[in-house]
C-alpha positions in Angstrom: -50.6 -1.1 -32.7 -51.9 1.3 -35.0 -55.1 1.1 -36.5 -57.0 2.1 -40.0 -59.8 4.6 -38.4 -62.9 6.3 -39.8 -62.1 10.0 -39.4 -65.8 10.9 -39.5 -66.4 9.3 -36.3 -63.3 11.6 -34.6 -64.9 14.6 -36.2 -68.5 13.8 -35.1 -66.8 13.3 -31.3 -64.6 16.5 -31.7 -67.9 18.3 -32.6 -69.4 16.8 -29.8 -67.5 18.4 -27.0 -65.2 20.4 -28.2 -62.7 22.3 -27.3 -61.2 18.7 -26.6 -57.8 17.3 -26.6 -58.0 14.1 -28.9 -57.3 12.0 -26.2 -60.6 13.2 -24.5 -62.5 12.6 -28.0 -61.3 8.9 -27.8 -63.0 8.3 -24.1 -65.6 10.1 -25.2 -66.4 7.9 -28.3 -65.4 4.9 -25.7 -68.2 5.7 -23.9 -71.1 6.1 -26.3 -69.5 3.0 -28.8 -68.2 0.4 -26.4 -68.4 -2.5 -28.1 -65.7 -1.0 -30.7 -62.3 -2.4 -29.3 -59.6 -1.0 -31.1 -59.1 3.0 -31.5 -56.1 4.9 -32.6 -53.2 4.8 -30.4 -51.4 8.2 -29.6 -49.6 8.6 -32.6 -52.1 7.7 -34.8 -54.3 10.5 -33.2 -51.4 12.8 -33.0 -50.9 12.3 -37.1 -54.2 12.5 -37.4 -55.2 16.0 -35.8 -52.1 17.1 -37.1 -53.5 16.2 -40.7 -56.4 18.3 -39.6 -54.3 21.4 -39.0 -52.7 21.5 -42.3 -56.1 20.7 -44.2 -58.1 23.8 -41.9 -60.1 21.3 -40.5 -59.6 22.1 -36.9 -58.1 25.3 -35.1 -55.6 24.6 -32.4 -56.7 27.0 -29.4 -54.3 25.8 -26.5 -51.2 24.6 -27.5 -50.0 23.0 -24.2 -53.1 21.0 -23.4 -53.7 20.6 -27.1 -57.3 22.0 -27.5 -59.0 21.9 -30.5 -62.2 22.4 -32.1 -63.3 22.3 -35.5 -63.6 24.7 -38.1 -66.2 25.6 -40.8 -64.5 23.1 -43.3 -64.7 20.5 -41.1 -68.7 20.8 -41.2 -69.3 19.6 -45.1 -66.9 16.8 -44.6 -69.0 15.1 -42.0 -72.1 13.0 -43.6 -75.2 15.0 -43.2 -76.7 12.2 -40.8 -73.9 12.7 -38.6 -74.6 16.2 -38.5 -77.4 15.9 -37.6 -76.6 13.4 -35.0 -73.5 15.8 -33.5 -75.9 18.8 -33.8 -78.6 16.7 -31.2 -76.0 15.3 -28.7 -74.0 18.8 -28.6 -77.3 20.8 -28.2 -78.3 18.6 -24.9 -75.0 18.3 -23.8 -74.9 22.4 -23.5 -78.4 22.1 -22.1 -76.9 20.5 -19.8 -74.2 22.7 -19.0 -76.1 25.7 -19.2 -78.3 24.1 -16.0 -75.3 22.9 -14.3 -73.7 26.3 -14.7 -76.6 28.0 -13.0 -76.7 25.8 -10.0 -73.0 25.9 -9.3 -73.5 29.6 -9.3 -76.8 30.7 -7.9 -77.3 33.5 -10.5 -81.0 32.6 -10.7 -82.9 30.2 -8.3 -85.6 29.5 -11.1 -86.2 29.1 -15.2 -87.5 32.4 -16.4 -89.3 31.4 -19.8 -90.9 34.8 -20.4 -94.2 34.2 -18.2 -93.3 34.4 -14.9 -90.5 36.2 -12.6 -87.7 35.0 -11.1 -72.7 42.0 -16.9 -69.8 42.2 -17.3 -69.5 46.1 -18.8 -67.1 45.0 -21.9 -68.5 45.0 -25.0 -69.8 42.0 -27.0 -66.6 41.3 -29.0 -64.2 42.7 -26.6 -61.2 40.2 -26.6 -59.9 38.3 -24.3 -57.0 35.6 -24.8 -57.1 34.5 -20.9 -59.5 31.5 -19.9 -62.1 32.6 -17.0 -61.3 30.5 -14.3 -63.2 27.9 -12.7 -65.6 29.5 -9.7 -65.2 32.9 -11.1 -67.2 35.3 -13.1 -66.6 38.5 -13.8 -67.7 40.6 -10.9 -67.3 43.9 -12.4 -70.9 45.1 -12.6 -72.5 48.3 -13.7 -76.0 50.2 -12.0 -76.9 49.5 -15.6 -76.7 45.5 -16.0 -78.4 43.4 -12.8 -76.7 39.6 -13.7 -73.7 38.6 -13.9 -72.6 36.6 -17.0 -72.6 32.4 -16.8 -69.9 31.0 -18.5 -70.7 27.6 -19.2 -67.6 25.0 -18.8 -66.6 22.7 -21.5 -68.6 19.6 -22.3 -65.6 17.5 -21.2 -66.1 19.1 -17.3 -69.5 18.0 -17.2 -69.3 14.1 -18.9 -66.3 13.8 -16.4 -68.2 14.5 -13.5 -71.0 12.6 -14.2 -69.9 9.6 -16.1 -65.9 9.1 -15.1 -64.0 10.3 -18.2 -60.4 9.0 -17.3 -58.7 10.9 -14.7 -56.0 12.6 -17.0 -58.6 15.0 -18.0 -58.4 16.9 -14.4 -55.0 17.9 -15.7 -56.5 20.3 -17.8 -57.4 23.5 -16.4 -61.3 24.4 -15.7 -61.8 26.9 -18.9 -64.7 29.2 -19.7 -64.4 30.6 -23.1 -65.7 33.7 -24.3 -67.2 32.3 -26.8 -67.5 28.9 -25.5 -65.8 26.8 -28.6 -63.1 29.6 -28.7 -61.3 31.9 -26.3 -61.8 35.1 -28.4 -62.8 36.3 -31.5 -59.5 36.0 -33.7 -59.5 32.4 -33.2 -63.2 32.0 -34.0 -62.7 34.2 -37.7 -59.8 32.7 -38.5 -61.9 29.4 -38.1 -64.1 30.4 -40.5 -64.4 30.9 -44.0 -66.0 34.1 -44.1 -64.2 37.2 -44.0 -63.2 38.4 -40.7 -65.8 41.1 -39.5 -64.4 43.6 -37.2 -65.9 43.1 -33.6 -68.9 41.3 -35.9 -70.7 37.5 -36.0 -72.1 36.2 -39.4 -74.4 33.5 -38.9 -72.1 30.3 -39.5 -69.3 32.3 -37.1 -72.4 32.3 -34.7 -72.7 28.4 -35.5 -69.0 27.5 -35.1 -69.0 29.6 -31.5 -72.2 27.5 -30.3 -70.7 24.1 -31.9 -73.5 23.6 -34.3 -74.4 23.5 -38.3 -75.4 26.6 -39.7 -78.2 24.9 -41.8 -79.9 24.3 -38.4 -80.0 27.7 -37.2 -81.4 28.7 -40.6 -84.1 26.4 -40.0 -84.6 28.0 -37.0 -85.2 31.3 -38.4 -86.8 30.7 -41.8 -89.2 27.8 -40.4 -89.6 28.9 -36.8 -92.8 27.8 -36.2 -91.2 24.2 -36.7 -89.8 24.6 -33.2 -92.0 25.9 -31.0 -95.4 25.0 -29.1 -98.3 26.7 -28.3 -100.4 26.4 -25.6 -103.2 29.3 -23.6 -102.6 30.1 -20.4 -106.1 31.9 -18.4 -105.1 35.6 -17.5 -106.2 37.0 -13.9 -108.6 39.0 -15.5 -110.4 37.1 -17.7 -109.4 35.6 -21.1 -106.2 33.8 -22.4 -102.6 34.6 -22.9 -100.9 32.2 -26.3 -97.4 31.0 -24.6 -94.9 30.5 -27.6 -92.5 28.2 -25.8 -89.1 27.0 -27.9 -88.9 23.5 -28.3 -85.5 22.0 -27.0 -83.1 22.7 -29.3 -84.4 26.5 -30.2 -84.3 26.8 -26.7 -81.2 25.5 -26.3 -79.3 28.2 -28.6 -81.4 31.0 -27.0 -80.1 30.3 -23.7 -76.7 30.2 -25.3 -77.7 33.9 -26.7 -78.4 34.9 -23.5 -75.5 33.5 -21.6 -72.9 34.5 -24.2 -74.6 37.8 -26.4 -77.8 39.5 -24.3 -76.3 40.1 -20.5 -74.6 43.2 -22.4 -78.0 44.6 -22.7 -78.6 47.7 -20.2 -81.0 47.5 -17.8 -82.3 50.6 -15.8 -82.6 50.4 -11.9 -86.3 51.2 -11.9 -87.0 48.0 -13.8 -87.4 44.7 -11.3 -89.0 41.7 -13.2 -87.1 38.9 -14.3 -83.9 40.0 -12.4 -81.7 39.0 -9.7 -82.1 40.1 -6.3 -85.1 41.9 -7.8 -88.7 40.8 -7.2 -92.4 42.2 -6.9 -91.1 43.3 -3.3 -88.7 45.5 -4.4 -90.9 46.9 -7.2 -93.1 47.9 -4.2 -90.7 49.1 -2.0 -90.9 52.8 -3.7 -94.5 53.6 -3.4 -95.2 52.1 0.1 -97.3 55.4 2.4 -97.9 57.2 -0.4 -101.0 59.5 -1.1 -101.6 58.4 -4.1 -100.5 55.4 -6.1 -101.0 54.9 -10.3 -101.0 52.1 -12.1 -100.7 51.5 -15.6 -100.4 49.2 -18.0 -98.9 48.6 -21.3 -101.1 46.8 -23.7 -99.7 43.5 -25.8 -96.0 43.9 -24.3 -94.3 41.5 -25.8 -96.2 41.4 -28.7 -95.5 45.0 -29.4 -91.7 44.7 -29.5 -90.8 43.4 -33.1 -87.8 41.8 -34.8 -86.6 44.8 -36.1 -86.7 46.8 -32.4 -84.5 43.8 -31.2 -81.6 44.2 -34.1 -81.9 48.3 -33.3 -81.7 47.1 -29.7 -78.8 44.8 -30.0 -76.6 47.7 -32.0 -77.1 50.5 -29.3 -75.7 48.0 -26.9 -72.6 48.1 -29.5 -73.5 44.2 -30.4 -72.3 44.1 -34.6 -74.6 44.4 -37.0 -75.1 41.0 -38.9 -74.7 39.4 -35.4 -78.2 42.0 -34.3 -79.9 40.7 -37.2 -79.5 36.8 -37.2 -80.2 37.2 -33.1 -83.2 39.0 -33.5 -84.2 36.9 -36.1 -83.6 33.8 -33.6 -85.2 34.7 -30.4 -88.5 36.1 -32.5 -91.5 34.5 -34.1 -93.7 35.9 -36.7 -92.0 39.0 -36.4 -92.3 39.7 -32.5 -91.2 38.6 -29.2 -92.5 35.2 -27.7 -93.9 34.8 -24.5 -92.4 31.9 -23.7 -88.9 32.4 -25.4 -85.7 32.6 -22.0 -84.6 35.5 -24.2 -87.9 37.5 -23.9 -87.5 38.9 -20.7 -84.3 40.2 -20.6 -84.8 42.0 -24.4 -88.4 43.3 -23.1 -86.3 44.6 -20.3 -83.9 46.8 -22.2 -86.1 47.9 -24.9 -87.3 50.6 -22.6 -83.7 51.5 -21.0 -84.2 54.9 -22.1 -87.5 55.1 -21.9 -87.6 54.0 -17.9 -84.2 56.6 -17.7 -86.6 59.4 -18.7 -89.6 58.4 -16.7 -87.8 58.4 -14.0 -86.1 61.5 -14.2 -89.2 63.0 -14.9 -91.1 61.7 -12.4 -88.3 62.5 -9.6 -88.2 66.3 -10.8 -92.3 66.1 -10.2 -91.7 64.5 -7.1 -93.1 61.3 -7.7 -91.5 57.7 -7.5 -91.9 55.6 -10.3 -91.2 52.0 -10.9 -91.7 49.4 -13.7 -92.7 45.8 -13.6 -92.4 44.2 -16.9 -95.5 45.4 -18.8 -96.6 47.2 -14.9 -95.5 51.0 -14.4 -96.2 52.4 -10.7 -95.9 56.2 -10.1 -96.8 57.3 -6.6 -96.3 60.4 -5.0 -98.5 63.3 -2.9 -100.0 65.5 -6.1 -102.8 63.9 -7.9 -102.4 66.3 -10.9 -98.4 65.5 -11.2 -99.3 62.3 -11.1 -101.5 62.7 -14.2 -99.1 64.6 -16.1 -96.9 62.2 -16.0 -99.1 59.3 -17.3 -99.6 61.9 -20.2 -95.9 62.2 -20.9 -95.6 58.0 -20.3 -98.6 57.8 -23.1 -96.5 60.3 -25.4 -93.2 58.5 -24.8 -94.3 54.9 -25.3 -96.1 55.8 -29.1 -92.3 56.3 -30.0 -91.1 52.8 -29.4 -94.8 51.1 -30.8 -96.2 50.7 -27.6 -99.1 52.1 -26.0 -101.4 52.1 -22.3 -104.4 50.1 -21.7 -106.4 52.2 -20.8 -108.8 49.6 -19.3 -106.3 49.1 -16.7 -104.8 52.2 -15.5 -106.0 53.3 -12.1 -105.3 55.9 -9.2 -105.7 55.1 -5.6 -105.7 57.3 -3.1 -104.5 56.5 1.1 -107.7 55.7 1.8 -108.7 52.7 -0.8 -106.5 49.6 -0.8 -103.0 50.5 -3.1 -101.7 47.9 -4.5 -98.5 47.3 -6.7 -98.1 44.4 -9.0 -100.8 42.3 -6.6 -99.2 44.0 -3.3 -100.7 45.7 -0.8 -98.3 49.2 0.1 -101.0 51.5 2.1 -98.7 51.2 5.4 -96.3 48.6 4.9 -95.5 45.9 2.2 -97.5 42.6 2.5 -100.2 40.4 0.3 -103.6 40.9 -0.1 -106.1 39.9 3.3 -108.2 37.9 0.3 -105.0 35.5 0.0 -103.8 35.9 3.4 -107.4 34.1 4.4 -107.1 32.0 1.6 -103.5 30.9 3.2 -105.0 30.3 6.5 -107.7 28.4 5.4 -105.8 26.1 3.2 -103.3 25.2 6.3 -106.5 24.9 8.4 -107.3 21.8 6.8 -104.3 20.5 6.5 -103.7 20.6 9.6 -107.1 18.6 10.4 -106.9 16.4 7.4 -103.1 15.9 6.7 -103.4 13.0 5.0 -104.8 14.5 2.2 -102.0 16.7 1.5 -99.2 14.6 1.0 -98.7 15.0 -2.0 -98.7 18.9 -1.7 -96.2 19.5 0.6 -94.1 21.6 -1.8 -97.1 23.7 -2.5 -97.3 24.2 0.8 -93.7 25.3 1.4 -93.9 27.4 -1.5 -96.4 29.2 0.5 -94.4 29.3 3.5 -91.5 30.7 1.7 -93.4 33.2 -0.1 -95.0 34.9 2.9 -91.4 34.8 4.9 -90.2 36.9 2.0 -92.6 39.7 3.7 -90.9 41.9 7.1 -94.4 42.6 7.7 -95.2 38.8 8.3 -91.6 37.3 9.3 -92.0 36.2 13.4 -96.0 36.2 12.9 -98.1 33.5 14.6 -99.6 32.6 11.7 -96.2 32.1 10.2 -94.7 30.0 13.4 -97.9 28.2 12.9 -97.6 27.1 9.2 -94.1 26.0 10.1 -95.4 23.8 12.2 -98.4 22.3 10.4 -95.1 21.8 7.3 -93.3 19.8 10.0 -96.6 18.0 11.1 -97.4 16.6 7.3 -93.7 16.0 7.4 -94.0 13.7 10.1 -97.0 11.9 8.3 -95.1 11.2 5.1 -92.0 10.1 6.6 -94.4 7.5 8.8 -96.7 6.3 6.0 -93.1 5.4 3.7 -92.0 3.5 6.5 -95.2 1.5 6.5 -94.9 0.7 2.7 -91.1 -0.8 3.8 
C-alpha cells in the first residue's frame, strides 16, 4: 500500500549517495531510520522520481539501471538543516571512498599531506559517455604525468560492502564517473542552472559534480582559516615549520580535486618527491660516483607559490578558467600553498614543469646530471665551474616564477668529503648515513637484550627494517639478517605475553 511520504527525506538520501536508483535511496534511508516502517512502494517511488524529472529536480544519467542524481534546483528545496546534514554524511562517505579506492588499487602505499613523501593524457573536460569499469583505470600514461588517476566508485559500492545493502544492487554495474555524480560534462551542465561553459566548471557545477552545497565550498574559500589547524613541526636544522593541515571536510573536497581535476598536471621526470615508484632513492640514483655533487635549496617553497601561480598553473594544463580560479582558491590559504594541504604536493610539483625541463636540458648539454626533490635540487657532474654556472642560470630562472635559493644551504662536495643527496650518502654507492646506520644498530642492540621494553614499538622497528631493505647496498647484509631476526624474536615475546593475559 501506498504511502503519503516526505520528499525532503528522499532528496536528502538521493544527495547522499548519488548516482542511485530510488530503490537504493530507500535501503539506504532503511538503514540510517529504522524505526520508520512504512516507505513508498515501487510506484510511489517511480511517480515520485518521475515528478522530479519533469520539475528539473534530478537528471536521469542511466536509463536502464535508472540512475539519478540531483540537480541544482533540487539544492534550495531541501531545508538548510538537511543540507547541512546531506553535505556531512556525503563528505565522509567520499572520504571513505577515496581511502577504499586507494587500497583496492595500490596507487600510493601512504597519505601524502604535503610534509612528507610517499594520468590519464586527456584533458580535464574531455568527454566520455562510457562508465570506467570496475578494476580498471586508465593505463595510458605519459613521461609527463607519474599517477594514474583513482576513480572513486559510487557511495552505493562501498555501504553495500560494508553494511549489506540488499543484494539487487549487485545487478548494477561497478561505475566510475568522470565526474563522479555524472558520467561527463553535458549531463553535469545540463544539471545546472548556469550556462553551459565550454570544456569549463563554475563553482556550483564544481558542487553538483562532488555532491555538495555550493554555499559550503564558499565557506571554504572566503573563511578558510575556519577549516584548517595549525600546528609547528621542529625542522632538522633548527627552528619550526607551521603545518596548515585541512580539517575533514576541506580535506575531503581537496582529495576529490586531486583525484578528479589535478593528476592532469605535468610532471617532469627529474622531479621524484611525492610520486609513485619515485622516492629519495631514485632522486639519488643520478649523482652516485660523481666528482662533484651540489646541493641547493629553494627558500620558503611552498610558501612562495601563490593562489594566483596555481589558476595560471591549472590553465596551461588546459583546465577552464573559472574552474582554475575557484581550485586555486580551494587548495590555498592566505594567498599561498599549505603545507599540510593533499593537494600541495602535486601543484608544488608542476609549478616548475618547465622550469625542471630547462634545468635539465641545460645541465645535460654541460654535462652534468641534475635532479629535484621537492624544494631539494642536486646537480652533479665532473667540472666544478659548470657546476657553478649552472646554479647561476637555476638562481636566474627561479626569480621568474617568485622563488629564490637559500643561500645558507647550498653546498659543493667534492669525491673526497661525504656527498650526500636528500640525507643519502652517493660517494660509491647509494646507502644512509654511518651516523644512522649506528644509530640502527644500537637501537636493535637493546632490543634484542631488553625485548620486553619494546613491545609496543615493533612497527617502529619494522619500519626500520623496511627502510634499510629498500637499499641494494644493504639487502643480504648481516646486520640486516640480524634485525630480521631480533623482529621475529620481539614477535615471539608479544605473541607469549597475550597468551598470558588469556
Amino acid at each position: 500500500m501506498s504511502v503519503k511520504f516526505n520528499d525532503q527525506l528522499l532528496f536528502y538520501g538521493l544527495g547522499v549517495i548519488q548516482p542511485a536508483t530510488p530503490f537504493e535511496v530507500i535501503e539506504f534511508l532503511r538503514l540510517i531510520y529504522p524505526d520508520i516502517t512504512q516507505w513508498p512502494d515501487k510506484e510511489m517511488l517511480n511517480q515520485i522520481f518521475s515528478e522530479w524529472l519533469r520539475l528539473r529536480y534530478v537528471i536521469i544519467l542511466n536509463k536502464e539501471y535508472r540512475l539519478f542524481s540531483l540537480t541544482s534546483m533540487a539544492n534550495p528545496r531541501m531545508d538548510w538543516k538537511l543540507r547541512k546534514l546531506r553535505d556531512k554524511a556525503r563528505l565522509t562517505l567520499l572520504r571513505e571512498l577515496y581511502d577504499a579506492s586507494l587500497k583496492r588499487s595500490e596507487v600510493a602505499k601512504q597519505d601524502l599531506d604535503g610534509d612528507s613523501p610517499s594520468s590519464e593524457s586527456s584533458t580535464i573536460l574531455q568527454e566520455g559517455t562510457r562508465p570506467v569499469n570496475s578494476g580498471s583505470a586508465p593505463s595510458r600514461l605519459t613521461s609527463t604525468r607519474h599517477s594514474p588517476r583513482i576513480y572513486w566508485p559510487r557511495v552505493v559500492e562501498q555501504l553495500n560492502s560494508k553494511v549489506g545493502l540488499d543484494s539487487q544492487t549487485s545487478d548494477i554495474p561497478s561505475y566510475r564517473f568522470r565526474y563522479c555524480s555524472f558520467p561527463n560534462l553535458r549531463l553535469l551542465q545540463e544539471a545546472s542552472s548556469d550556462s553551459p561553459l565550454e570544456r569549463d566548471m563554475s563553482l556550483s557545477q564544481l558542487a553538483l559534480a562532488i555532491g555538495i552545497s555550493p554555499r559550503l565550498l564558499t565557506s571554504f574559500i572566503h573563511k578558510p582559516e575556519n577549516h584548517y589547524r595549525f600546528f609547528d613541526i621542529s625542522k632538522k636544522g633548527g627552528g619550526k615549520r607551521q603545518i596548515a593541515s585541512p580539517r575533514f571536510f576541506l580535506k575531503t573536497v581537496q582529495y576529490w580535486i586531486k583525484s578528479y581535476i589535478l593528476y592532469h598536471l605535468k610532471i617532469h621526470d627529474s622531479c621524484h618527491a611525492y610520486l609513485v615508484k619515485k622516492s629519495i632513492i631514485t632522486n639519488a640514483e643520478k649523482h652516485v660516483r660523481k666528482e662533484f655533487v651540489a646541493n641547493i635549496d629553494i627558500e620558503d617553497f611552498f610558501g612562495s607559490i601563490k593562489t594566483d601561480h596555481v589558476s595560471q598553473l591549472l590553465k596551461k594544463n588546459e583546465i577552464g578558467e573559472r574552474l582554475s580560479r575557484v581550485v586555486a582558491h580551494l587548495v590555498t590559504l592566505n594567498g599561498k600553498l599549505p603545507q599540510g594541504a593533499p593537494t600541495s604536493p602535486t601543484i608544488s610539483n608542476a609549478f616548475l614543469y618547465e622550469f625542471d625541463n630547462s634545468l635539465t636540458k641545460i645541465s645535460r648539454e654541460a654535462g652534468l646530471e641534475y635532479s629535484r626533490y621537492a624544494d631539494d635540487i642536486t646537480i652533479s657532474g665532473s667540472s666544478r665551474s659548470a657546476i657553478e654556472s649552472v646554479i647561476s642560470e637555476c638562481r636566474t630562472l627561479l626569480l621568474r616564477y617568485g622563488l629564490k635559493l637559500n643561500e645558507n644551504k647550498s653546498r659543493i662536495a667534492t669525491s673526497h668529503s661525504s656527498q650526500r643527496v636528500t640525507g643519502l650518502v652517493v660517494n660509491e654507492k647509494i646507502q644512509p648515513p654511518r651516523e644512522f646506520q649506528r644509530k640502527i644498530r644500537a637501537i636493535f642492540h637493546r632490543v634484542n637484550k631488553n625485548p620486553e621494553s619494546y613491545i609496543e614499538r615493533i612497527s617502529e622497528l619494522r619500519g626500520y627494517y623496511s627502510y634499510l631493505s629498500s637499499f641494494n647496498a644493504i639487502k643480504g647484509s648481516r646486520h640486516l639478517q640480524r634485525y630480521r631476526m631480533v623482529i621475529n624474536k620481539l614477535k615471539t615475546v608479544a605473541r607469549n605475553n597475550s597468551s598470558s593475559l588469556i
